[in-house]
N, CA, C and O of each residue as an XYZ file, in Angstrom:
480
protein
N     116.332    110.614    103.389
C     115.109    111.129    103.958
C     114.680    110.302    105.171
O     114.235    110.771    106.218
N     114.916    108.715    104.827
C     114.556    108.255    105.926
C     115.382    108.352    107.497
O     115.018    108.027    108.627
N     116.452    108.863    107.052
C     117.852    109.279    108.322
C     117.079    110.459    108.929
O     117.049    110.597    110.152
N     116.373    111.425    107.995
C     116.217    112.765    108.203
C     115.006    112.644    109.025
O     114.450    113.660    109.442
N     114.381    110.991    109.392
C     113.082    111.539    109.902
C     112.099    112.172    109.142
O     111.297    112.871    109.761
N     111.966    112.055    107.666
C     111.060    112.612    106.693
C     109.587    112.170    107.097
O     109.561    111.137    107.767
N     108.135    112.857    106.769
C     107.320    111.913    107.372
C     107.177    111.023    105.831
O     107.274    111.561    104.728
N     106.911    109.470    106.085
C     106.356    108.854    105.447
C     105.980    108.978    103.994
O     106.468    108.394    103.026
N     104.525    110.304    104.077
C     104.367    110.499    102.749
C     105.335    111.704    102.179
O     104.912    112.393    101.251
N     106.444    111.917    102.656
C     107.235    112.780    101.487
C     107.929    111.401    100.972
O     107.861    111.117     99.776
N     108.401    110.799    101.622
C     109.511    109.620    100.856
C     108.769    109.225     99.944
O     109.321    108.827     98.919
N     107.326    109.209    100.022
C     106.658    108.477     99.224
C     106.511    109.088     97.545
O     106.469    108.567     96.430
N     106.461    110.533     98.115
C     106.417    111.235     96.701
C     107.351    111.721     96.113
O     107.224    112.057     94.935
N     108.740    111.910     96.915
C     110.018    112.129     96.339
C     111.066    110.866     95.853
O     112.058    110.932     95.128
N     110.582    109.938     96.395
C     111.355    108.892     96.019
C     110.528    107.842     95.118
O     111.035    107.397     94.088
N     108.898    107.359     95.648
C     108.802    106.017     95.076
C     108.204    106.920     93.622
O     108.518    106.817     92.436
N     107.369    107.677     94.221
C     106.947    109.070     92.952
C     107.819    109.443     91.774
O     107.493    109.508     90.589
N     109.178    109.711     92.428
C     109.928    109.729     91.538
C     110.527    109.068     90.578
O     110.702    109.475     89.429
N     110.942    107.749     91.150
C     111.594    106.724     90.394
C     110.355    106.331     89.576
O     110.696    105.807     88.515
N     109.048    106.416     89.731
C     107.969    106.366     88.556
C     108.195    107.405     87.438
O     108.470    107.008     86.306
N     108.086    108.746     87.720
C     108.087    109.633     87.218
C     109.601    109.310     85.942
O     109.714    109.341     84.716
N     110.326    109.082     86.862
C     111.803    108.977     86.107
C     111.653    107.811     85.210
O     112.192    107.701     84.109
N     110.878    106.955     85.776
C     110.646    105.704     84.477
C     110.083    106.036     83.578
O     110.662    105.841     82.510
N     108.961    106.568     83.536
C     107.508    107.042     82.538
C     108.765    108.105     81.271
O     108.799    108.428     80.083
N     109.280    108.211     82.049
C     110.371    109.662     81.189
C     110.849    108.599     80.281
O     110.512    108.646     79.098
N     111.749    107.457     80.803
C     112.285    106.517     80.119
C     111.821    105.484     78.992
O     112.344    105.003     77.987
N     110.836    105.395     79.509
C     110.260    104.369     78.751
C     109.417    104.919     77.777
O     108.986    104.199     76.876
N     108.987    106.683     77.879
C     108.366    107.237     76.653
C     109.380    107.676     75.195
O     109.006    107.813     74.030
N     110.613    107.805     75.719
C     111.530    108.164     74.501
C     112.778    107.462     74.247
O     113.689    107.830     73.505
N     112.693    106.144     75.128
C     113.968    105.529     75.272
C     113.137    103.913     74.871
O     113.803    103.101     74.228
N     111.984    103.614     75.203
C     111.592    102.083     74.890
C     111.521    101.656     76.192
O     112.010    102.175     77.196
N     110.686    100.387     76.046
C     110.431     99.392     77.695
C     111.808     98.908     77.931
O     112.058     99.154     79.111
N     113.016     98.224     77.254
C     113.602     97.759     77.181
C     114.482     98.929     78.110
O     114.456     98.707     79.321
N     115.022     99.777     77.803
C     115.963    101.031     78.328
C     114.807    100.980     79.956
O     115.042    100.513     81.070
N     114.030    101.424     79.605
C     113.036    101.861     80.986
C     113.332    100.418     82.137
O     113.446    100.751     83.317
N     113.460     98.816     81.814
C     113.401     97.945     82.622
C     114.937     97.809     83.344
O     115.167     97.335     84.457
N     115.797     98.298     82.498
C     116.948     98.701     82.598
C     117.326     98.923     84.498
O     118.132     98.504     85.329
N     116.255     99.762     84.426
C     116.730    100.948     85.246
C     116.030    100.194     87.060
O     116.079    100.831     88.112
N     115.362     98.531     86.887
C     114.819     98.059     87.301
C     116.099     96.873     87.760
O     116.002     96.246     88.814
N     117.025     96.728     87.010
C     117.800     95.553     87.027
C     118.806     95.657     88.950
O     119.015     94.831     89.838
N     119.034     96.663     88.818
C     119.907     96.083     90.585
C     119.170     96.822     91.070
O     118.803     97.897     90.594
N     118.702     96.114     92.570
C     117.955     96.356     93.641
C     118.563     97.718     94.194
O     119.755     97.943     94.406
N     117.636     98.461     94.356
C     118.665    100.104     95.128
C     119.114     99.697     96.637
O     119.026     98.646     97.273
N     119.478    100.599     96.844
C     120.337     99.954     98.380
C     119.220    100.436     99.268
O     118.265    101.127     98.912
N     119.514     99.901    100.668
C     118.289     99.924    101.418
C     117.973    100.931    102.159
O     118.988    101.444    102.630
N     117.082    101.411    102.453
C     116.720    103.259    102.544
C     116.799    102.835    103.710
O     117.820    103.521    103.663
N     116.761    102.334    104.879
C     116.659    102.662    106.265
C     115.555    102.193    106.722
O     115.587    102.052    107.945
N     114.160    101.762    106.011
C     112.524    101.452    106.288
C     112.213    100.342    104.910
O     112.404    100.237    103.699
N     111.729     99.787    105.832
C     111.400     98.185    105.027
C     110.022     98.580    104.338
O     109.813     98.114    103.218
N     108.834     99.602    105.062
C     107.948    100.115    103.991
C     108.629    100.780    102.707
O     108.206    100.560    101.572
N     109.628    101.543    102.956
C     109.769    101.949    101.586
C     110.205    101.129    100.868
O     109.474    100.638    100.008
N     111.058    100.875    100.955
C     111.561     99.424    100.450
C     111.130     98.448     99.699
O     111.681     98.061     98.669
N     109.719     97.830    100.378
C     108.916     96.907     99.538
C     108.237     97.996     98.763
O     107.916     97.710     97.609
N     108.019     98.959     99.120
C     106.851     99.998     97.768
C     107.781    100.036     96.766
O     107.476     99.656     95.635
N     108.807    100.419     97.011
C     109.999    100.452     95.488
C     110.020     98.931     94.808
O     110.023     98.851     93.580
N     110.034     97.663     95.669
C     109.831     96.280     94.687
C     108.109     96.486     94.686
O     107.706     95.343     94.473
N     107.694     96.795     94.732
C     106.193     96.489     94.192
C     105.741     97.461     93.013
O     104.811     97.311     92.220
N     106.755     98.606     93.135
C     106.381     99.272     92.152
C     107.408     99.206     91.193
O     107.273    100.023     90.282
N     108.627     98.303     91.112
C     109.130     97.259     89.996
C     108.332     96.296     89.497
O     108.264     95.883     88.339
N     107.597     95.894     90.672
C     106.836     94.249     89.969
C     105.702     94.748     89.273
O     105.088     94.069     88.449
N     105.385     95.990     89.598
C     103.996     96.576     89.225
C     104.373     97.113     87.565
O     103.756     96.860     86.530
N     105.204     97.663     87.698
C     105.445     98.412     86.179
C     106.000     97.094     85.297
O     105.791     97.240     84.092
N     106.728     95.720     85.692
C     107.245     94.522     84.582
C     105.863     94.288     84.709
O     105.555     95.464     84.511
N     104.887     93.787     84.860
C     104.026     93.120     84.959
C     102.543     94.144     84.013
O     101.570     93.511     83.604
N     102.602     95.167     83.878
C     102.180     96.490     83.182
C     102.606     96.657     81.682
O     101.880     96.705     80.688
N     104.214     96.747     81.794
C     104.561     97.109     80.650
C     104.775     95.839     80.079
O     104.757     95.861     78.848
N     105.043     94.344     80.781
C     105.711     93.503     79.974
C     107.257     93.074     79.575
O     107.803     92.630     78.565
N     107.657     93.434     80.873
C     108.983     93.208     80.648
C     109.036     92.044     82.046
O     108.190     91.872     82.924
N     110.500     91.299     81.819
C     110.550     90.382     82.866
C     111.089     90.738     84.202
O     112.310     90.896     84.180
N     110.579     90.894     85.255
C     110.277     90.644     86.382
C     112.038     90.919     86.972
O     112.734     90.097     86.377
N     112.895     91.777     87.904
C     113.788     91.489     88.184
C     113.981     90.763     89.378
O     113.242     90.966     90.342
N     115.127     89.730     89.426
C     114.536     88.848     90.849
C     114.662     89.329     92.142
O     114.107     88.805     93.108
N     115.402     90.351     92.196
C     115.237     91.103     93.344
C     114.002     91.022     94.080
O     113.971     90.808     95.292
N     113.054     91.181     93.409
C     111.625     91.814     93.725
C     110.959     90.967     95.064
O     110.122     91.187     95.940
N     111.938     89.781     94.621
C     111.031     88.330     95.054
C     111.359     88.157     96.624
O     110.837     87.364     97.407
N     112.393     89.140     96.881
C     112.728     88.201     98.370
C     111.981     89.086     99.420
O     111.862     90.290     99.645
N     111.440     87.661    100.069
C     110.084     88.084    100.988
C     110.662     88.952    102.435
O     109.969     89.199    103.422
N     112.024     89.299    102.255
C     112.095     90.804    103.027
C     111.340     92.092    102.531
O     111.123     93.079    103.235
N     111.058     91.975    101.527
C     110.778     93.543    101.049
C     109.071     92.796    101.432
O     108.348     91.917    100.964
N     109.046     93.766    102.537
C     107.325     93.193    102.965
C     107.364     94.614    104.194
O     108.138     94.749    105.141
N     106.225     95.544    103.742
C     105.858     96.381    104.786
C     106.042     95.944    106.140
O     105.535     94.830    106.271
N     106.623     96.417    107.327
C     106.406     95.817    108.835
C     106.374     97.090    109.249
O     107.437     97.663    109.490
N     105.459     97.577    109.361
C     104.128     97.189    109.784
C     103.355     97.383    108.506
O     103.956     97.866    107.547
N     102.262     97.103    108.408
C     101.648     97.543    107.208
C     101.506     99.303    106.913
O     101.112    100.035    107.821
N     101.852     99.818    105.639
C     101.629    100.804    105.303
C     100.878    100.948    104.324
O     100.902    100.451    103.198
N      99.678    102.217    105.197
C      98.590    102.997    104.310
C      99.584    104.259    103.922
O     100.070    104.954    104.815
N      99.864    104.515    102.448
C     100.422    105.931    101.801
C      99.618    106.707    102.303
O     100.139    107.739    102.728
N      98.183    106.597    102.469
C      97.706    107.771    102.685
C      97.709    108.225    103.841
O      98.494    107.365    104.241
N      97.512    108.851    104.776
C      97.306    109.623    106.013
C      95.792    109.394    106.850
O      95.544    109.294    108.051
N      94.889    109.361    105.586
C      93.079    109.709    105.922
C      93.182    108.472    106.192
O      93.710    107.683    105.409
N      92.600    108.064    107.555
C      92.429    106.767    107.528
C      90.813    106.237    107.458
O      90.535    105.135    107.930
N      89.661    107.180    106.776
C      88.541    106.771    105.553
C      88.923    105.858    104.517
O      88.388    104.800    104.185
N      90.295    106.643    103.901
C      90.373    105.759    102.862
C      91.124    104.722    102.732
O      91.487    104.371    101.609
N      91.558    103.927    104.054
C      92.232    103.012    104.258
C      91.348    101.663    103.943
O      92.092    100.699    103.760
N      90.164    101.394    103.850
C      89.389    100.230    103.738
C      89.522    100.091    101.782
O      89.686     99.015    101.208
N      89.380    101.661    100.962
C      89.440    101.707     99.812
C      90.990    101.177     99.265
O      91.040    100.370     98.336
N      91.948    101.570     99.758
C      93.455    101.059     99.488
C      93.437    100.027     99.342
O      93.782     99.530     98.269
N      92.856     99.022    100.801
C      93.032     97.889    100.761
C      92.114     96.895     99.644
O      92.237     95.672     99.580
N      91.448     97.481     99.040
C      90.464     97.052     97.491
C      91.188     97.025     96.538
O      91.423     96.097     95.765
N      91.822     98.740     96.579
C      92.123     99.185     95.270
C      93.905     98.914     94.658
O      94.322     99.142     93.523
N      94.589     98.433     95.705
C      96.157     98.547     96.005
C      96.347     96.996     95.116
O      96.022     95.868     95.489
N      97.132     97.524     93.545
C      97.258     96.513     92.649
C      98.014     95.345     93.768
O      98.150     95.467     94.985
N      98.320     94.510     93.116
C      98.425     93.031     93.765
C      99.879     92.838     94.400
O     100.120     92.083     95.342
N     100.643     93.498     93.855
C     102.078     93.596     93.640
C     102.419     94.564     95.100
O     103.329     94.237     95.862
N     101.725     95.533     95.294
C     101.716     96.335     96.387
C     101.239     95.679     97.626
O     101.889     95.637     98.671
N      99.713     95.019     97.391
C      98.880     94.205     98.920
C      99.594     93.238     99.432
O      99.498     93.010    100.638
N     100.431     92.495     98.636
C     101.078     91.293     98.797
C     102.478     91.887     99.670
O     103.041     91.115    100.446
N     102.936     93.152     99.504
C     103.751     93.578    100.541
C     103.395     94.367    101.549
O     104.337     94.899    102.136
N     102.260     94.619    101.951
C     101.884     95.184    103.243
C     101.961     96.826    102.650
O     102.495     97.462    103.559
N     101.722     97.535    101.778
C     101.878     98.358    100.820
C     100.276     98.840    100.655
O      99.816     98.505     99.564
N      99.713     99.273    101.177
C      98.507    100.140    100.428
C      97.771    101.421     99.862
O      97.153    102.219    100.566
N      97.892    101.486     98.779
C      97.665    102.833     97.867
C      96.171    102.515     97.618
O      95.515    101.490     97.804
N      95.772    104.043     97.016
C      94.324    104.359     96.502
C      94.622    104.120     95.336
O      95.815    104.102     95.035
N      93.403    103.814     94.138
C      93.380    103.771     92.710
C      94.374    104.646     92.024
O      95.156    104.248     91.161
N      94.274    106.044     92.536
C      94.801    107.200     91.638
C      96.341    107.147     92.284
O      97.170    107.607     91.499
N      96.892    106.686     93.539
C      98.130    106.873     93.950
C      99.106    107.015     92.711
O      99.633    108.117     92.562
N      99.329    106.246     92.021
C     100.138    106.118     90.246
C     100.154    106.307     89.379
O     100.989    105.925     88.558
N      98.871    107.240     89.143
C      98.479    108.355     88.476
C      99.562    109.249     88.343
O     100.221    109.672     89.293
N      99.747    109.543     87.109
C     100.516    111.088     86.633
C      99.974    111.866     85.994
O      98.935    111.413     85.513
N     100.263    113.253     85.646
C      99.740    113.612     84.879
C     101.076    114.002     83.582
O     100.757    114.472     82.490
């Protein structure tokens, strides 16, 4: 997507969306253990260093949630938004992101609203 020139927020909801979505699947009928699994090798690198760090922040975000340990991937201070990215578009709610964007996300230049990780 990122080759394709996708804008921004589709990668955001087909990919970082997904690999949530695909976890929540995992970890409801398979255990945390199977679900952290799926956390263990770093995916290869999409082409954009925003997406990039949103996928380790939303590893560090879900070990740190569910309780599982941390993969070290997560840690290397490449995966850091350049430039900073607001998911959202509205830029109203860009002052709220930067409040509401768990710790794991702000710390990479990564900013979501409260509900961004919300499923239903």
């Amino acid at each position: 997507m990122v080759a394709a020139e996708s804008r921004l927020q589709d990668i955001w909801r087909h990919a970082v969306i997904q690999m949530l979505d695909d976890y929540t699947s995992v970890l409801r009928h398979q255990g945390a253990e199977a679900a952290s699994a799926m956390w263990v090798d770093r995916p290869r690198p999409s082409g954009d260093r925003r997406v990039d760090a949103a996928l380790a922040a939303l590893g560090e975000h879900l070990a740190r949630r569910d309780g599982w340990q941390t993969p070290p991937w997560v840690r290397d201070p490449a995966l850091e938004a350049v430039p900073w990215w607001f998911v959202t578009t509205l830029k109203g709610l860009h002052p709220r992101a930067l409040v509401e964007s768990p710790l794991s996300f702000r710390k990479r230049g990564v900013f979501i609203t409260g509900g961004a990780l919300q499923r239903a």
